[in-house]
Structure formats: C-alpha cells, structure tokens
C-alpha positions as CSV (number, residue, x, y, z in Angstrom):
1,X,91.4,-60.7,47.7
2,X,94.2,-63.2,47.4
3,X,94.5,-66.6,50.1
4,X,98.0,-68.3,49.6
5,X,98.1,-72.0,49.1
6,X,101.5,-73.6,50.3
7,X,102.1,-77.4,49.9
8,X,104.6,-78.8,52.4
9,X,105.9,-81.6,54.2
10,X,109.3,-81.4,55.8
11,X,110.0,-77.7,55.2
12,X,111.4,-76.1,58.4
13,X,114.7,-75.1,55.9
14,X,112.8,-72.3,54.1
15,X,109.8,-72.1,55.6
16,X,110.0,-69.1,58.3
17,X,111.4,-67.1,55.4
18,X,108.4,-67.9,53.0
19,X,106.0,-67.4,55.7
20,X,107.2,-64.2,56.5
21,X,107.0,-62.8,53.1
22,X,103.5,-63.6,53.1
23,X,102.8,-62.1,56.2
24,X,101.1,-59.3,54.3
25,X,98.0,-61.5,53.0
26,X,95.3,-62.3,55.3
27,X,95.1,-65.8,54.4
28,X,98.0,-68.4,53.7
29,X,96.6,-72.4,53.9
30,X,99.7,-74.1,55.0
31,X,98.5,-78.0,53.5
32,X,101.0,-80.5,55.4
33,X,101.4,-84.3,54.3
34,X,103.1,-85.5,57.0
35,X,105.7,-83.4,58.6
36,X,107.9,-85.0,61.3
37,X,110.3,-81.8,61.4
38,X,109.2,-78.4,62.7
39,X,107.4,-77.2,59.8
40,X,104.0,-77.3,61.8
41,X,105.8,-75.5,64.8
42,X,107.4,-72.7,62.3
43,X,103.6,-72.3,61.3
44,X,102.1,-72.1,64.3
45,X,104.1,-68.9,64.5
46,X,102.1,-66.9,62.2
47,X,98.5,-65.7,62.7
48,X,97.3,-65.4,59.3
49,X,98.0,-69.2,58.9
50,X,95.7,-72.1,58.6
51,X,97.0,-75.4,58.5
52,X,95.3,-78.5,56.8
53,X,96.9,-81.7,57.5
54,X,96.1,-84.6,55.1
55,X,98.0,-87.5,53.6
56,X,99.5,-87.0,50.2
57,X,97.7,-88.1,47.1
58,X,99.5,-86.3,44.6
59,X,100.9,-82.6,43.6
60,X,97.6,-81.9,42.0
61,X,95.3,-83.1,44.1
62,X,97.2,-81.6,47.0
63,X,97.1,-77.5,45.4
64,X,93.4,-78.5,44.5
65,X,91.9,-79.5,48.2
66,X,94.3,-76.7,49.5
67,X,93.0,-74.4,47.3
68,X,88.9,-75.8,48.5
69,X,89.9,-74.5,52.2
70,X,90.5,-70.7,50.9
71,X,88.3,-68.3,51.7
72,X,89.2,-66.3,48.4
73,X,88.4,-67.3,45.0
74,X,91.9,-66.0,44.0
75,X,94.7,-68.6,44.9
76,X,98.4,-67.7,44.9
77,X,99.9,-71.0,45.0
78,X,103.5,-71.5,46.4
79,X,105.8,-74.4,48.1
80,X,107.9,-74.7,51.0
81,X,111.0,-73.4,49.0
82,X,109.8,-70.5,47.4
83,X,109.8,-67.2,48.6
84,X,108.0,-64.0,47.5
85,X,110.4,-61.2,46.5
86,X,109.5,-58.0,48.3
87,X,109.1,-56.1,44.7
88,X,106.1,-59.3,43.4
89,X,104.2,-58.6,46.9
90,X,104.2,-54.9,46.1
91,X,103.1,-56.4,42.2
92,X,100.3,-58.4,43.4
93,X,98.7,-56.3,46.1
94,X,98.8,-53.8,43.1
95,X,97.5,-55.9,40.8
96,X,93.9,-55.4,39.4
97,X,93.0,-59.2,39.0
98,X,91.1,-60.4,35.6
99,X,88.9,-63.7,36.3
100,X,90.0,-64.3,32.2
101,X,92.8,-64.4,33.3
102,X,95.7,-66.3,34.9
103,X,99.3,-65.5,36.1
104,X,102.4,-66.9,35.6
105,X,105.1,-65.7,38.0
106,X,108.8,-65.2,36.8
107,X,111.2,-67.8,39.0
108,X,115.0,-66.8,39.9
109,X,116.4,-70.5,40.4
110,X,119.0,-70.8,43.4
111,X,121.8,-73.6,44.1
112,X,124.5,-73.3,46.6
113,X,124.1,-69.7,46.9
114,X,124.0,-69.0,43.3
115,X,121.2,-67.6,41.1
116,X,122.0,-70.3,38.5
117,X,121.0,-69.0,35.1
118,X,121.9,-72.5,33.2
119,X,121.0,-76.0,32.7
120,X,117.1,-74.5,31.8
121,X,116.5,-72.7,35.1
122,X,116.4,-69.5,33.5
123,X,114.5,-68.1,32.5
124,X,111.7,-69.8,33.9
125,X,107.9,-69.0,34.8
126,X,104.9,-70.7,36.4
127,X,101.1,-70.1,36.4
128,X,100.5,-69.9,40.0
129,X,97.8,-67.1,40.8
130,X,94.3,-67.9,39.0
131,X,90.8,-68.0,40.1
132,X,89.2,-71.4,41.7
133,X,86.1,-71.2,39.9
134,X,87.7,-70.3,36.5
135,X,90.6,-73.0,37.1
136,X,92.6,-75.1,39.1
137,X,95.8,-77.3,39.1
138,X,95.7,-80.7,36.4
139,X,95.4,-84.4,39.0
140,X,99.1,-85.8,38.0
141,X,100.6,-86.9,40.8
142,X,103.7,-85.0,39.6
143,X,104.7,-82.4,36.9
144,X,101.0,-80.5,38.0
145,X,100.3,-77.1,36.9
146,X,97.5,-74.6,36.5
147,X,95.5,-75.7,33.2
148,X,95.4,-73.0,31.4
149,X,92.0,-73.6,29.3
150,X,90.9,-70.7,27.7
151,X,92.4,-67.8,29.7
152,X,95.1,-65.3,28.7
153,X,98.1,-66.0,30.3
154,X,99.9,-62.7,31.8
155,X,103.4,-62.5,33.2
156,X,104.2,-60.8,36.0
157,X,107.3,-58.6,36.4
158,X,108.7,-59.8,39.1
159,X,110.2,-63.1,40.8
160,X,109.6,-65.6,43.1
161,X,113.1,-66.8,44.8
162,X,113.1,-70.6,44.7
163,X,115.7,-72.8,46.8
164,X,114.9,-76.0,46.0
165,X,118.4,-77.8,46.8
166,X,120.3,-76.6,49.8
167,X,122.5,-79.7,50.2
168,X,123.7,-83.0,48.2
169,X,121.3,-84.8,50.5
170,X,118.4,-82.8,49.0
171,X,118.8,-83.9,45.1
172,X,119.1,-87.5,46.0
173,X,115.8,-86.8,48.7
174,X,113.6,-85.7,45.7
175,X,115.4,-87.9,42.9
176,X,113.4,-90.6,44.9
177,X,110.3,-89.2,45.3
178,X,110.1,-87.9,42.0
179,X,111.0,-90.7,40.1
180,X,108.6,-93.0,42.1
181,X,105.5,-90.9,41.4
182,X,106.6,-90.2,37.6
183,X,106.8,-94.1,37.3
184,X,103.1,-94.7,39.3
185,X,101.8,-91.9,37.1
186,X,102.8,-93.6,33.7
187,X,102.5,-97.3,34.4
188,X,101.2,-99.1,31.5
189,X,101.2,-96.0,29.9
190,X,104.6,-95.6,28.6
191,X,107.6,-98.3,27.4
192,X,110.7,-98.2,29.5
193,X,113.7,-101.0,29.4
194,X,117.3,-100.6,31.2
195,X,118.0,-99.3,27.4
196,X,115.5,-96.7,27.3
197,X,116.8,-95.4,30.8
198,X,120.5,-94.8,30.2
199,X,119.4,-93.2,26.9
200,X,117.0,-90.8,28.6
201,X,120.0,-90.7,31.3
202,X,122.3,-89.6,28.7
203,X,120.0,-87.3,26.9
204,X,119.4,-85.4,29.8
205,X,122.8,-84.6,30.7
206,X,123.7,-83.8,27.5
207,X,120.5,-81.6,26.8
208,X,121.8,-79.5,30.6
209,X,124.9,-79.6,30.6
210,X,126.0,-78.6,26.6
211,X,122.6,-77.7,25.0
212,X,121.8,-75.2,27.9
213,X,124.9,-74.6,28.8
214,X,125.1,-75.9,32.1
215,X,129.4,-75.9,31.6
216,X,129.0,-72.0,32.3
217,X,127.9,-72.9,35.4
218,X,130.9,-74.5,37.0
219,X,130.6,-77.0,39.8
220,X,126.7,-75.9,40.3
221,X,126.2,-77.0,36.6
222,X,127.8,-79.5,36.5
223,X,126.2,-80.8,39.8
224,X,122.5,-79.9,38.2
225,X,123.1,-81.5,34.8
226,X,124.4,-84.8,36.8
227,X,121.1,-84.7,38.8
228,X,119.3,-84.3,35.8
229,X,120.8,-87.4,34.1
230,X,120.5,-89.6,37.1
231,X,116.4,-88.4,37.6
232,X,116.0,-89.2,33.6
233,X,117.5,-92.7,34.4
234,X,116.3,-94.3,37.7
235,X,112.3,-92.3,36.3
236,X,112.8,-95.0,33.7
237,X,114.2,-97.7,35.5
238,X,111.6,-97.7,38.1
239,X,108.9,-97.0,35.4
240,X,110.7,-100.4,33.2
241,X,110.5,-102.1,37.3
242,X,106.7,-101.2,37.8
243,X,105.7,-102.5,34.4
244,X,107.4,-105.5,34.1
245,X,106.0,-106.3,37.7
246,X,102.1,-105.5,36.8
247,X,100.2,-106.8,37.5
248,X,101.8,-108.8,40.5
249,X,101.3,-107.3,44.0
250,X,104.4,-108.2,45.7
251,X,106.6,-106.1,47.5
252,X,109.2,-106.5,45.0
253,X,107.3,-104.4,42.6
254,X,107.8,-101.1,44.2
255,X,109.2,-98.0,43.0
256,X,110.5,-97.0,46.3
C-alpha cells in the first residue's frame, strides 16, 4: 500500500486537480506551512485526506515529518503543482513495489500552457516513491531529494504533469523564497561577491537559453532562461549579503 505525501502552503491554483487524481489512494497527508488561501478548504473536500499543519523548517524536513504521519511504509511524494497523469496511477497501482528499490517518476514541465521541452525541463525525472524505513528525503532546506543510498533506481513510464509557473507573479514569488533558503543553507559555506553573482547570473542564462536551447522555445524560453539568470544572481547576492553580515544579528542581515 501506497500513502501520498503532499507539501503545500498557498496551493488552491492546482490543488483540487492534484487532489483529485489521487483520489484513488486511501491515504494522501496534505502537510500545510501556513496557508492563508483556500488550500485547507480545497482539502477539506476530500475524504481520503489528512492534513498536518506545522510551520516550515525546510523542503527536507517537511517530506520527512510528512512522510512519519503515513500509515504506509511506501511514500509517494508530490507538491501542490503536480498532478498524477491518469496512465502513472494505472502504473503504480500496477506496480509490484521492491523495498531495494526506489522510483523516480518521469516529469512533463508546463509554462503558459505549454509542455516546454527546453531550457533543461525535459527530460526530467525525480525519485519520489520509496520506502520510509529503507529511505527518506536529505535535510537541505532546499534542493531535497530522496537519497538514493544503496537502492536501484527504477524509472517509471509514465509522467507526472507539473505546473509550477501559472503567472509572472509566480517566478518572482519563488525567486524569493528560493534564493533566501539557498543563501541560509550555504552561509559560511560557500564564497559569493556582487562579481560572483552576475557571473553565476550570466552563466545561467546562457547555459538555458543557448546550451539547452531555450531560443526554441519562444517567449516561454526566453521568459524561463531570464528567470533562471535572475535566481543564479540574487541566490548569490543574498548568499554574498548573509556572509558579509555574519555574524551580526541585525535586521539588515536578512535574506528576505
């Protein structure tokens, strides 16, 4: 048996229709941070939903106390924007689970109503289903994933639909968050100047935009390989901010 974890805060946009694609498993653990929208109202809407409320302390820590409330050993990890495709539910209630192994699901990237195919989208593929007392998700507080350790990695056939940008408003909403946590998870641990960021900046557009070909992709890939560029700069910035400030406590040393 298989419990879904899904980590959330804010995610009435694509909620309903993530919810409802798990609808077939008895047990999803909805884990909200601190929703103020009507994610926990959506929820409420579905029987085979628990919800855990607790305050965030990082992506990893977040899918690993999610995962403790399951009632399955088997955890099928998802967020807020991603949505089973009908053909990997059919997959997984088919699938005869190894505990030496893990699972990486195959993701079909969407902007804008595109399935966008450039800028390293596609392909792309996750571990997400593994078994709690075999594994579980590393502590950084972003970047997580399943640690793989000494399990065979298997790829399922088919995808999960992610929609992780719906609006302008949603690139600069996680450009923010993103680059605080990167710079909190690598203070004192890595150099960063104003030099070092508009490099990175640089490098990142260039590495989206011409090295995987994200001018096939019109205004979406141009619009990705922008984002891309401006996350690589302001995650260095803020990381250059946090430690030059260290290890003063003043409100002028935040990331935010």
């Amino acid at each position: 048996m298989i419990s879904v974890t899904v980590i959330v805060k804010n995610g009435e946009r694509c909620l309903s229709r993530v919810l409802h694609a798990l609808a077939v498993f008895d047990e999803v653990i909805l884990f909200d941070t601190g929703s103020t929208d009507r994610t926990l109202e959506i929820a409420r809407q579905f029987s085979n939903v628990k919800i855990v409320e607790k305050p965030f302390n990082g992506f990893g820590a977040a899918h690993n106390e999610a995962a403790s409330h399951a009632r399955h050993d088997w955890i099928l990890s998802l967020d807020a924007d991603e949505v089973a495709s009908a053909p990997l539910i059919a997959e997984l209630k088919a699938l005869k689970l190894d505990p030496n192994c893990a699972y990486s699901l195959p993701f079909r990237n969407y902007f804008n109503g595109k399935w966008i195919r450039w800028c390293g989208w596609y392909p792309e593929k996750h571990l997400r289903l593994y078994n709690r007392k075999k594994t579980g998700f590393s502590e950084a507080l972003v970047h997580e994933g399943v640690r793989l350790n000494d399990l065979k990695e298997v790829t399922l056939a088919h995808p999960v639909d992610h929609y992780p940008y719906t609006t302008l408003s949603d690139f600069l909403i996680k450009m923010e968050r993103y680059s605080s946590l990167f710079a909190a998870q690598y203070k004192n641990k890595r150099a960063a100047s104003p030099f070092t960021a508009l490099i990175h900046g640089w490098g990142a557009f260039f590495k989206s935009y011409f090295l995987k070909r994200g001018f096939l992709g019109g205004y979406e890939g141009f619009v990705i390989s922008f984002y891309n560029a401006h996350t690589a700069f302001y995650k260095y910035l803020k990381l250059y901010q946090i430690n030059k400030c260290n290890p003063c406590s003043s409100r002028s040393c935040t990331t935010e």
